[in-house]
C-alpha positions in Angstrom: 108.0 88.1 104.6 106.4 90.0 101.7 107.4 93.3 100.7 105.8 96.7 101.7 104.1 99.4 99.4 106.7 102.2 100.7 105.6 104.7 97.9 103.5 105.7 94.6 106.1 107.9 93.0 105.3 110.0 90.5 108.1 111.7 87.8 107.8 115.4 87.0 109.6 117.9 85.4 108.5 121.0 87.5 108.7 122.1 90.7 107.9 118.5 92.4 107.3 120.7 95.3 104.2 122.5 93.5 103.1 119.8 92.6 103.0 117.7 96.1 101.2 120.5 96.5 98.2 120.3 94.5 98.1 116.3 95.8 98.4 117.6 99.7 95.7 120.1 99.4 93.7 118.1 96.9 93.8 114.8 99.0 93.7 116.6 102.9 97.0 115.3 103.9 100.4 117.2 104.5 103.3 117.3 103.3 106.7 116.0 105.0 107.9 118.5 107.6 111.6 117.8 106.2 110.6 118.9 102.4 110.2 122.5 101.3 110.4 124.5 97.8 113.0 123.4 95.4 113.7 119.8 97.1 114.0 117.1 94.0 111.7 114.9 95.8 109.0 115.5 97.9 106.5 113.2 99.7 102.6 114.1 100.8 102.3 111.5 103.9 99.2 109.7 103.7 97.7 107.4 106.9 99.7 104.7 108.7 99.6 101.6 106.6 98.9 103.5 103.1 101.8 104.1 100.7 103.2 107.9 100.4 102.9 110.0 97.0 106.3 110.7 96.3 107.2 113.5 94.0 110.3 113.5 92.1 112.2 115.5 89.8 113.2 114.0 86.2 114.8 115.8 83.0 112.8 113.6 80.8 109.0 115.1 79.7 105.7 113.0 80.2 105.4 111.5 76.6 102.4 109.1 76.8 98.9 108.5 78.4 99.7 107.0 82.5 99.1 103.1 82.4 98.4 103.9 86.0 96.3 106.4 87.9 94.0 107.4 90.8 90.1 107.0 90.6 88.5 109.5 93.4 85.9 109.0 95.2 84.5 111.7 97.1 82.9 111.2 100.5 81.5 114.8 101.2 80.8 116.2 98.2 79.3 115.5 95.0 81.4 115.0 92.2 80.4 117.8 90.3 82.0 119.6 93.5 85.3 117.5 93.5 85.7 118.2 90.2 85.4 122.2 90.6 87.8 122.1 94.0 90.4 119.7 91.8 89.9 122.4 88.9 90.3 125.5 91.3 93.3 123.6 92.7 94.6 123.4 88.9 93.4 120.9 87.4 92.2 120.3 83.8 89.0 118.3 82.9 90.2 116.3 80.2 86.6 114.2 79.6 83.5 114.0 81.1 82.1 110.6 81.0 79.4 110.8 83.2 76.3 109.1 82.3 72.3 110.3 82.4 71.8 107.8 84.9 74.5 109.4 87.0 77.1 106.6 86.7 80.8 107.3 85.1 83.4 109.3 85.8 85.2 112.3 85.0 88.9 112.3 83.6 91.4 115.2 85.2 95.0 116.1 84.4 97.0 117.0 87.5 99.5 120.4 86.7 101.5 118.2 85.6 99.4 116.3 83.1 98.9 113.0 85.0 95.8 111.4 84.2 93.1 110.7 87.8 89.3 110.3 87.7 86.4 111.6 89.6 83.7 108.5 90.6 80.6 109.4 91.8 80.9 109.7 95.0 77.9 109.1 98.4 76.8 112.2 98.1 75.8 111.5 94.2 73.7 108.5 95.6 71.9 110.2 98.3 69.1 110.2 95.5 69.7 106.7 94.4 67.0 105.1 96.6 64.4 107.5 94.8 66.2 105.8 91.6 67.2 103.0 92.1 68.0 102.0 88.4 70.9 104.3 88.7 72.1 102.6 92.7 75.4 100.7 90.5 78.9 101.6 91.9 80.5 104.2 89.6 
């Protein structure tokens, strides 16, 4: 009888609503029907079986880098295009660490200022068997 991964929760001192938000439409997955503007916590529901984002309200400010966060990888789109959609969605690029081969990543800031990277994703390896010195993971 091990324990279950109920939820990622993440403190903010906004709107936790705004920001569930950005995650929801970010990630393609709702929002709980029973949370609305100005709740202090708010969940985006991911798929049976995955934990929840869980957004919560806190009085104390974000004061160092995340020891945790989210790398993204996109499935139908490049990640020069996940990173534009994640930008649009608001979004800051903090660094841009991809390589001239094509591997790397990109480092975001949710509204919020919670770290998350953008991997390369299948569409950036479409080309890869034309190139195959640049076919490794990231």
């Amino acid at each position: 009888m091990n324990p279950t991964l109920r939820h990622i929760t993440f403190d903010c001192t906004g709107e936790p609503y705004e920001l569930a938000r950005f995650w929801s439409e970010f990630l393609g997955h709702p929002l709980s029907e029973t949370d609305k503007p100005g709740d202090d916590e708010v969940l985006v529901e991911l798929p049976a079986g995955t934990p929840g984002l869980l957004f919560v309200r806190v009085e104390e400010p974000k004061t160092a880098k995340n020891r945790i966060h989210f790398d993204i990888a996109p499935t139908g789109r490049t990640r020069a295009e996940e990173v534009d959609r994640a930008v649009s969605l608001g979004a800051r690029i903090e660094a841009d660490r991809t390589l001239p081969n094509g591997r790397g990543w990109v480092v975001l800031t949710d509204p919020e200022g919670n770290e998350f990277c953008i991997e390369r994703g299948v569409m950036d390896k479409v080309d890869d068997q034309h190139h195959p010195e640049s076919a490794d993971a990231f």
